[in-house]
C-alpha positions as CSV (number, residue, x, y, z in Angstrom):
1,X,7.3,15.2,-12.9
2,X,7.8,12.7,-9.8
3,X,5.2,12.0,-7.4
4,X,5.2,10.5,-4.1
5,X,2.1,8.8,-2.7
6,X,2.7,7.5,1.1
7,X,1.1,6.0,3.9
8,X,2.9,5.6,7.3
9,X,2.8,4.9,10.7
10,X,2.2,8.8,11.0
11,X,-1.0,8.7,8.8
12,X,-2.5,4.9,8.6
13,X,-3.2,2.5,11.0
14,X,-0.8,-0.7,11.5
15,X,-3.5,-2.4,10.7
16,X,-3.6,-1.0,6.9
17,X,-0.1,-1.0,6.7
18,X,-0.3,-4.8,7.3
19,X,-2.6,-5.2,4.4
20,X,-1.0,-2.9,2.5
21,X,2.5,-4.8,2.9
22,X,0.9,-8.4,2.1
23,X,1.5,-8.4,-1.6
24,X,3.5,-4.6,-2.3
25,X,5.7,-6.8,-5.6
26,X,3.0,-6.3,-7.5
27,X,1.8,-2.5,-7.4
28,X,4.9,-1.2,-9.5
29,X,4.3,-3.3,-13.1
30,X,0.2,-3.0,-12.4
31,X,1.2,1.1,-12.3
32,X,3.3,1.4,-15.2
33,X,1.3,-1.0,-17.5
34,X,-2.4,0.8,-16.6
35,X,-1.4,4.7,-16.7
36,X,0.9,5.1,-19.9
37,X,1.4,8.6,-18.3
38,X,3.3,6.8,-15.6
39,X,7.2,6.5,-17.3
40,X,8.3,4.5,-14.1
41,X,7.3,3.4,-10.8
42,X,9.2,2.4,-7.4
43,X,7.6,1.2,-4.3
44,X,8.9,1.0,-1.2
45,X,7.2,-0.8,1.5
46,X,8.3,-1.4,4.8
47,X,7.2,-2.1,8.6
48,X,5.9,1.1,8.9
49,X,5.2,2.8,5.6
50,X,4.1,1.7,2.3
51,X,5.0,4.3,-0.2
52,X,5.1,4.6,-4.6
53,X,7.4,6.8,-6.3
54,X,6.2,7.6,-9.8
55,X,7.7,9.4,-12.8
56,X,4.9,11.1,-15.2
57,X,5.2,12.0,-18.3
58,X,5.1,16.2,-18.1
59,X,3.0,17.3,-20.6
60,X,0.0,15.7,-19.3
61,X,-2.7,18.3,-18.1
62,X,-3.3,17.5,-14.4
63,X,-0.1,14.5,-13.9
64,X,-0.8,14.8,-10.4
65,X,-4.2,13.5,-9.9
66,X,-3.6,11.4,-12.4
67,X,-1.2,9.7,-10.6
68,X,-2.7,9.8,-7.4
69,X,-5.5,8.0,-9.2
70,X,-3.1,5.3,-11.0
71,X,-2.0,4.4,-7.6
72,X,-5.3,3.7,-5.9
73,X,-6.5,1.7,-8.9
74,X,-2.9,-0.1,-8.6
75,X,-2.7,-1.0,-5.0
76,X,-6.4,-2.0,-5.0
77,X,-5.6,-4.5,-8.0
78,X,-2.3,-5.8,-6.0
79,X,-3.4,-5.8,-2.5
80,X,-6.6,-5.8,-2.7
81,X,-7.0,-2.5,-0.4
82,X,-9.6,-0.1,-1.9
83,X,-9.3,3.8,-2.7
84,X,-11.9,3.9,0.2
85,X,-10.4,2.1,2.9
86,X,-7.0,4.4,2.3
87,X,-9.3,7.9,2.1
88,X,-7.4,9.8,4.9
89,X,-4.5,7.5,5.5
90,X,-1.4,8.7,2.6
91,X,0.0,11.8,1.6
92,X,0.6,13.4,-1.7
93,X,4.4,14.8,-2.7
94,X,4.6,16.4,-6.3
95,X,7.8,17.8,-7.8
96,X,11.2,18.7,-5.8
97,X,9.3,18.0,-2.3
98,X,9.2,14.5,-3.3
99,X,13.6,14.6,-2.6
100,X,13.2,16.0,0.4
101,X,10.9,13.8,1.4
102,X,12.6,10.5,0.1
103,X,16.1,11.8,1.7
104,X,14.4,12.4,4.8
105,X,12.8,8.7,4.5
106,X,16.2,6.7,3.7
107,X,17.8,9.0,6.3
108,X,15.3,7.6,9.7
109,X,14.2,10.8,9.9
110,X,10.5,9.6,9.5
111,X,10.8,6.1,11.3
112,X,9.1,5.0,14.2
113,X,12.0,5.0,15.9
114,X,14.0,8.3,14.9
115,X,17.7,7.8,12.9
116,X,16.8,3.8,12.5
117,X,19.2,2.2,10.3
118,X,17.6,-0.6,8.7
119,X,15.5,1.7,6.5
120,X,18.4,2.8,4.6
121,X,18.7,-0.7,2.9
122,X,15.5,-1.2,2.5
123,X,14.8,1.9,0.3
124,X,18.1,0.3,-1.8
125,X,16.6,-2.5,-2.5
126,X,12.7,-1.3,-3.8
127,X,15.4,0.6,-6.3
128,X,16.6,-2.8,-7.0
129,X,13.5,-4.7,-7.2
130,X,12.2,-2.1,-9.1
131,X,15.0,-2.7,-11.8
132,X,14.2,-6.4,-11.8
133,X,10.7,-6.1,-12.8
134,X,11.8,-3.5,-15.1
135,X,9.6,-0.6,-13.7
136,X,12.5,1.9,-12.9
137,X,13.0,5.8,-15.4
138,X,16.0,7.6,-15.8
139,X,14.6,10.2,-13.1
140,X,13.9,7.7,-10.1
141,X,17.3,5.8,-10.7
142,X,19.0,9.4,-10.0
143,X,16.5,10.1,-7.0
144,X,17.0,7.1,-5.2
145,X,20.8,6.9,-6.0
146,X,20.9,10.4,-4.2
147,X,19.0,9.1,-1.4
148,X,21.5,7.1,-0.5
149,X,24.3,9.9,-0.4
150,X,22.4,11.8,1.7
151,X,21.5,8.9,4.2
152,X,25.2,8.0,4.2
153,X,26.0,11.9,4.6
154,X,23.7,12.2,7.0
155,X,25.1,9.5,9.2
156,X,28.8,10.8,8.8
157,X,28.0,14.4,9.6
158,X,25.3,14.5,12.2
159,X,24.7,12.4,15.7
160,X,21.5,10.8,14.1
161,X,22.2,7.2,13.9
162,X,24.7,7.2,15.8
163,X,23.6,5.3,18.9
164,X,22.3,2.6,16.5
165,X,18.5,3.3,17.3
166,X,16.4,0.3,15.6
167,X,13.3,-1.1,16.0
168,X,15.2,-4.1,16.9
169,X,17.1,-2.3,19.8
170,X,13.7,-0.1,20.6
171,X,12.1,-4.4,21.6
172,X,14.9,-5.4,23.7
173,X,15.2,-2.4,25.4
174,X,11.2,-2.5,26.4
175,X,12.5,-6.6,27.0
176,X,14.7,-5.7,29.5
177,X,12.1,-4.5,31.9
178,X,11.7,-8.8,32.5
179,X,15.2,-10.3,31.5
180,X,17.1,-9.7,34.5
181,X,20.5,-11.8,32.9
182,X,20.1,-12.4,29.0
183,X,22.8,-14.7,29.0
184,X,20.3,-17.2,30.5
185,X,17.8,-16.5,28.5
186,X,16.5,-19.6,25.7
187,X,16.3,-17.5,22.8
188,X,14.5,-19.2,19.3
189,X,15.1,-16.6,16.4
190,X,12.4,-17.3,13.6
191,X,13.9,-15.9,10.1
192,X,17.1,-16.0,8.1
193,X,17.0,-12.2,6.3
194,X,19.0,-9.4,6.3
195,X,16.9,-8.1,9.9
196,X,17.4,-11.5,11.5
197,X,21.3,-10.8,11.1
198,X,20.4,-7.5,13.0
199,X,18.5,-8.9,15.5
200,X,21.2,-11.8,16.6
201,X,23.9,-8.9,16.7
202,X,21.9,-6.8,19.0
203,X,21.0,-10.3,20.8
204,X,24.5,-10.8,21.2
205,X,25.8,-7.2,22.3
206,X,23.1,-7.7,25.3
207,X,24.9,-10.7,25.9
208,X,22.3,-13.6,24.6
209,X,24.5,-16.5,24.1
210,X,21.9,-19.6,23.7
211,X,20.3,-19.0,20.5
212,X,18.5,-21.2,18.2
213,X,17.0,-20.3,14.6
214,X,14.3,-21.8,12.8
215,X,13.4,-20.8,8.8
216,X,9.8,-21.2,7.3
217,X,11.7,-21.5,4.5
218,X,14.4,-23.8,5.3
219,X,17.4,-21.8,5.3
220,X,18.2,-22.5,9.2
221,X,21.2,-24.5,8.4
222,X,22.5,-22.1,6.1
223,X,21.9,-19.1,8.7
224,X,23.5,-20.9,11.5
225,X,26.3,-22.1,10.5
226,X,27.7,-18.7,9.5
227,X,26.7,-17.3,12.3
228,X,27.6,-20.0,15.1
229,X,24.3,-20.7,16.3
230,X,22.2,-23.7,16.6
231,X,19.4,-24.9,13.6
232,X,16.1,-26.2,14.3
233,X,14.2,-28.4,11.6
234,X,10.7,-28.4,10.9
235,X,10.0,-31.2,13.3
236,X,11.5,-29.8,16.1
237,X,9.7,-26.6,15.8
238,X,6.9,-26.7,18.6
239,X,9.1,-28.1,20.7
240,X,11.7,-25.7,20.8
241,X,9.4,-22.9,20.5
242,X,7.4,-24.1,23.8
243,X,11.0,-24.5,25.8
244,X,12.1,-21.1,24.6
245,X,12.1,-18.4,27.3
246,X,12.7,-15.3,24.2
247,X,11.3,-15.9,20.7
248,X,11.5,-13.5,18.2
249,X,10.1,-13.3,14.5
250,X,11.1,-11.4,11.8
251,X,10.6,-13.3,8.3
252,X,8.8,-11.9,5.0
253,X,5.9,-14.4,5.7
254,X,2.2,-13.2,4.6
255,X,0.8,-15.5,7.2
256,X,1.6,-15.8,10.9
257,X,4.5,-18.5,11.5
258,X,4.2,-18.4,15.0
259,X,1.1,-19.7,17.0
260,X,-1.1,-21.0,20.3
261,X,-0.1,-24.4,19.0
262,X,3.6,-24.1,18.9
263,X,3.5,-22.8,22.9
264,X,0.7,-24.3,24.8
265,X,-3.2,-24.2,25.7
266,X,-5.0,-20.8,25.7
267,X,-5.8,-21.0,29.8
268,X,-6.8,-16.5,29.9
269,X,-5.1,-13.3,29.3
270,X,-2.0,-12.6,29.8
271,X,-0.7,-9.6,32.6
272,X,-1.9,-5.8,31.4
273,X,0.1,-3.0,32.4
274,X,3.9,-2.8,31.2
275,X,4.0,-3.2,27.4
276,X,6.0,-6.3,29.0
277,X,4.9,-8.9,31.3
278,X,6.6,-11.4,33.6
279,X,5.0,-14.7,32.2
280,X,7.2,-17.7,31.6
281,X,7.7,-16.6,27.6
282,X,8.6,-13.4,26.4
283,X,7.1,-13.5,22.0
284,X,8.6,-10.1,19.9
285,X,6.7,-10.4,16.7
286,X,8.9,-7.8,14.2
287,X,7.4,-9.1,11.3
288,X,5.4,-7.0,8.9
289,X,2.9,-8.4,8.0
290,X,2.5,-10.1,11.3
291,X,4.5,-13.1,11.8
292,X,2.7,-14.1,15.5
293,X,-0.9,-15.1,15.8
294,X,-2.0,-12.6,18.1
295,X,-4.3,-15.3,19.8
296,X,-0.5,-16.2,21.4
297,X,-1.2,-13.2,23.7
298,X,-4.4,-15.1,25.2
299,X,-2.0,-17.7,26.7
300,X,-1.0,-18.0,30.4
301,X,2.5,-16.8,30.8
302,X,3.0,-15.1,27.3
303,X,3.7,-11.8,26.1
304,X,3.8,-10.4,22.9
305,X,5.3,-7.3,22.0
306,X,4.4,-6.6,18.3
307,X,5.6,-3.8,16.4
308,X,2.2,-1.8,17.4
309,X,3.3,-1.8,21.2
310,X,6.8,-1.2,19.8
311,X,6.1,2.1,17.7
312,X,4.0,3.6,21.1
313,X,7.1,3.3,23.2
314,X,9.0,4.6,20.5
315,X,11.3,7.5,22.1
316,X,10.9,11.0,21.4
317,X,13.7,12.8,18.6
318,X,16.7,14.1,20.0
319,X,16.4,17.6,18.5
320,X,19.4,18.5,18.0
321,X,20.5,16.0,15.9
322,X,17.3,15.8,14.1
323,X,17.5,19.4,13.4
324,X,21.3,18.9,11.6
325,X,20.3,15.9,9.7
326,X,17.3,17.8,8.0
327,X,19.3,20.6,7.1
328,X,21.6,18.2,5.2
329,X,18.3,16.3,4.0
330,X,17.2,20.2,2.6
331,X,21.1,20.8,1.0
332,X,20.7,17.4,-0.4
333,X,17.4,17.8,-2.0
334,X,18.0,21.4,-3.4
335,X,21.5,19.7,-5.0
336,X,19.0,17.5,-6.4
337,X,16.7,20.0,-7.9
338,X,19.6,22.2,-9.3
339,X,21.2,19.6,-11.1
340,X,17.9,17.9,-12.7
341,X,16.6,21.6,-13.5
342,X,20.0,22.0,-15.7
343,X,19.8,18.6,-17.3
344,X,16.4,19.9,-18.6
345,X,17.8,22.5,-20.1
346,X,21.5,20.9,-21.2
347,X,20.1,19.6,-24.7
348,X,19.0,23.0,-25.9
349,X,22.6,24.7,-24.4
350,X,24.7,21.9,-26.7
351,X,22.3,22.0,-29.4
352,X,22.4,26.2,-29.4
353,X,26.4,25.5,-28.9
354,X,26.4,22.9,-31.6
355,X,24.7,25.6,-34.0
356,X,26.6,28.4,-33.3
357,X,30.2,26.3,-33.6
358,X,29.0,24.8,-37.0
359,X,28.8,28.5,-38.5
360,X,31.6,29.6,-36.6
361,X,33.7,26.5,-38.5
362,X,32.5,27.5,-41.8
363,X,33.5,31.4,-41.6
364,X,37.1,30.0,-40.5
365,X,37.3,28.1,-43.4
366,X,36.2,31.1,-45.6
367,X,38.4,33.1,-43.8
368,X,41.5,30.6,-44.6
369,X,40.5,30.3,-47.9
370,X,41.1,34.5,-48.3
371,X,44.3,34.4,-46.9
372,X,43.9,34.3,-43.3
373,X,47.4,32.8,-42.9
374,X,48.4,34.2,-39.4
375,X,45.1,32.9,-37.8
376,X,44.1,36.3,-36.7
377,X,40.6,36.4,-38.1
378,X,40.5,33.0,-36.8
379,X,41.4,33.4,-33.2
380,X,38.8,36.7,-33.1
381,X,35.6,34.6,-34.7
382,X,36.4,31.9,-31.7
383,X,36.3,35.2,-29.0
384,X,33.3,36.2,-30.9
385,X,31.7,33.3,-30.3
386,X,32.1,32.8,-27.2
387,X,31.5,35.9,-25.7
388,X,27.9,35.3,-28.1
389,X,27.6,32.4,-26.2
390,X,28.2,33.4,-22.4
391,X,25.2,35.2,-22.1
392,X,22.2,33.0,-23.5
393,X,24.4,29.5,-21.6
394,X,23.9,31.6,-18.5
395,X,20.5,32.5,-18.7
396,X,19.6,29.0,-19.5
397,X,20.8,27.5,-16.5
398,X,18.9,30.6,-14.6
399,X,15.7,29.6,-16.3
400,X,16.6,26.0,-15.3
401,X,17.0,26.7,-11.8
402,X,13.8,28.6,-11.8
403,X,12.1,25.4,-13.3
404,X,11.5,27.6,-17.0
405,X,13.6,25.7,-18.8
406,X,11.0,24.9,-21.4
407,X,11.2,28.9,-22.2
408,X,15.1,28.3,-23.2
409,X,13.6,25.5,-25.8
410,X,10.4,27.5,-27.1
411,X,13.0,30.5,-27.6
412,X,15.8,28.4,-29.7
413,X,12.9,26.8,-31.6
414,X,11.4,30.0,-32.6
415,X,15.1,31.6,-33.7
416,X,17.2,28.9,-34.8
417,X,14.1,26.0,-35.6
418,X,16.8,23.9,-33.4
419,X,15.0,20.7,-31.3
420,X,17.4,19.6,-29.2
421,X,17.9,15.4,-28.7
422,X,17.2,14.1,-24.9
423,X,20.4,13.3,-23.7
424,X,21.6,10.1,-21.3
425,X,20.5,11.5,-17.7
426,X,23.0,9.2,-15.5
427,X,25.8,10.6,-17.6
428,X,24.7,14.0,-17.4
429,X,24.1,13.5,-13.5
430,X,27.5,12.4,-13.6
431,X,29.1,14.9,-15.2
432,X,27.2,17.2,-12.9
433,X,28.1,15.1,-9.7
434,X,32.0,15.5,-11.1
């Protein structure tokens, strides 16, 4: 059974989300090695969500609380975040919602800012991470592998995404309401991932041309050289950061990398009003957890724009498109169900095939050995069996798709004592996908 326990910017408060994101590495292993129910675990945690994916073992009376419980217990070990403090703040998807949900997750449909595109890679790599720490099952490898054909089917066959919404794009666009000509603009990029390589392309397509990076962790050479832009070293940090009309963070830093001492002298508050003011220094914090002090905001002449100010100017849905990308999100996740319902029941159908083939080969021979030389008894015990066959092979993937596919195994091992062997999913899956 898969299970889905998430918290998001819909249900928890960026405040929780921060603590939940400090240390999320940890929560997959703590699952798997506490609840030997749990067959695999995959958590995905991101700016605005923090969610775990488990596979449980079926036959356990009440998986689902279970799980739910294993979870709580797990995060509060890794993050330190108690059951309590979450009472209120997640969700609970059990069985084939938990597709549709994940499809509609990869896909932007439940970002901050609707059809973003950065989530897609991020729920590939909590598949990958999960692999590396050796938490992943047979059944969450197929889920989040299909995630990513719907996200990528989803962009090709709907307007979602299209525009190339982003919380990156979302802060510049709620910038531009005080940068009159970007290309003057003294821009210090602080990070060297994948979304700083977002954020300097969207810099760039506004038409930011002095940029500067700095790396916590001392990849600012590295950065800037492939992408044509200026390092700044350890020493020159403060500096650059006080001369800097734009900065903008987005590093995977627990602790703020961005401070009151690297601008100037608290000296009041900044300007209320527009989520953006007209000071001398415009500070976009993107990281998760926070990468900006948020005593930088007490400064005179700085504003900060974190990703809480961000996600309340976040525009509303365009309908239309939402509405086409969740019906391929639905299509997507009934595909899903279909095909795991009748790899549930494909051991019994080859073992019941297997069965009835084995006594089919020994009349032939019998047949042969009585003078069967023309093949005529041969070719009618073949028909015979597979008109024998048609009937039960049918029902089984009718039970399947109805979720009964235990019946199909209770019935052969009552009639034939036949217990079928637990195939390879992934080459099932891909015999299904073919």
């Amino acid at each position: 059974m898969l299970l889905c326990v998430t918290a998001s910017h819909k249900t928890a408060s960026f405040d929780l989300l921060e603590r939940l994101s400090r240390t999320p590495d940890d929560v997959a292993p703590t699952l798997v090695e506490m609840a030997p129910c749990v067959q695999g675990a995959v958590v995905l945690a991101t700016c605005n969500r923090f969610e775990a994916y488990l596979e449980m073992d079926e036959p356990v009376t009440a998986a689902g609380a279970i799980g739910v419980e294993a979870v709580l217990e797990a995060v509060e070990s890794a993050t330190g975040v108690s059951a309590s403090d979450l009472d209120g703040a997640y969700d609970v998807h059990a069985g084939r919602h938990v597709a549709e949900h994940l499809f509609s997750v990869a896909s932007g449909l439940e970002s901050v800012v609707s059809g973003e595109g950065e989530i897609a890679g991020q729920v590939r790599r909590a598949l990958k991470s999960a692999r590396k720490v050796g938490t992943t099952s047979p059944e969450l490898e197929r889920l989040f592998q299909r995630a990513s054909q719907a996200q990528r089917k989803v962009k090709n066959v709907t307007a979602l995404g299209r525009a190339g919404r982003s919380l990156v794009r979302l802060a510049l666009e709620l910038a531009d309401s005080r940068i009159a000509d970007w290309s003057a603009e003294r821009v210090l990029l602080v990070g060297t991932g994948a979304y700083a390589a977002v954020t300097l392309a969207t810099l760039r397509e506004r038409g930011a041309v002095d940029i500067s990076v700095y790396s916590p962790s001392g990849r600012a050479e590295i950065f800037a050289a492939k992408h044509g832009i200026r390092p700044v070293a350890e020493a020159d940090y403060a500096r650059t950061a006080a001369h800097s009309s734009l900065l903008i963070t987005c590093t995977s830093a627990t602790e703020p990398v961005l401070g009151p001492q690297h601008l100037q002298a608290p000296a009041g508050l900044a300007p209320a009003g527009c989520p953006v003011g007209h000071g001398n220094q415009l500070v976009v914090d993107l990281g998760m957890p926070r990468n900006v002090d948020p005593a930088v905001a007490t400064l005179e002449g700085v504003a900060l724009l974190d990703l809480e100010t961000i996600r309340l100017h976040a525009p509303l849905e365009e309908l239309q498109a939402t509405d086409a990308a969740r019906s391929v999100v639905r299509e997507a996740a009934e595909t899903f169900h279909v095909v795991g319902s009748r790899q549930s029941v494909t051991p019994s159908v080859v073992a019941l095939r297997s069965h009835i083939f084995s006594l089919l080969e020994t009349e032939i021979d019998r047949a042969r050995s009585r003078g069967d030389e023309d093949g005529r008894v041969e070719q009618a015990l073949r028909h015979l069996a597979g008109v024998l066959l048609h009937t039960p092979t049918t029902r089984a993937h009718e039970l399947a798709a109805e979720g009964r596919a235990d019946e199909f195994a209770q019935a052969l091992a009552t009639l034939y004592g036949l217990a079928p062997e637990a195939p390879a999913v992934q080459a099932l899956d891909d015999a299904a996908s073919a």
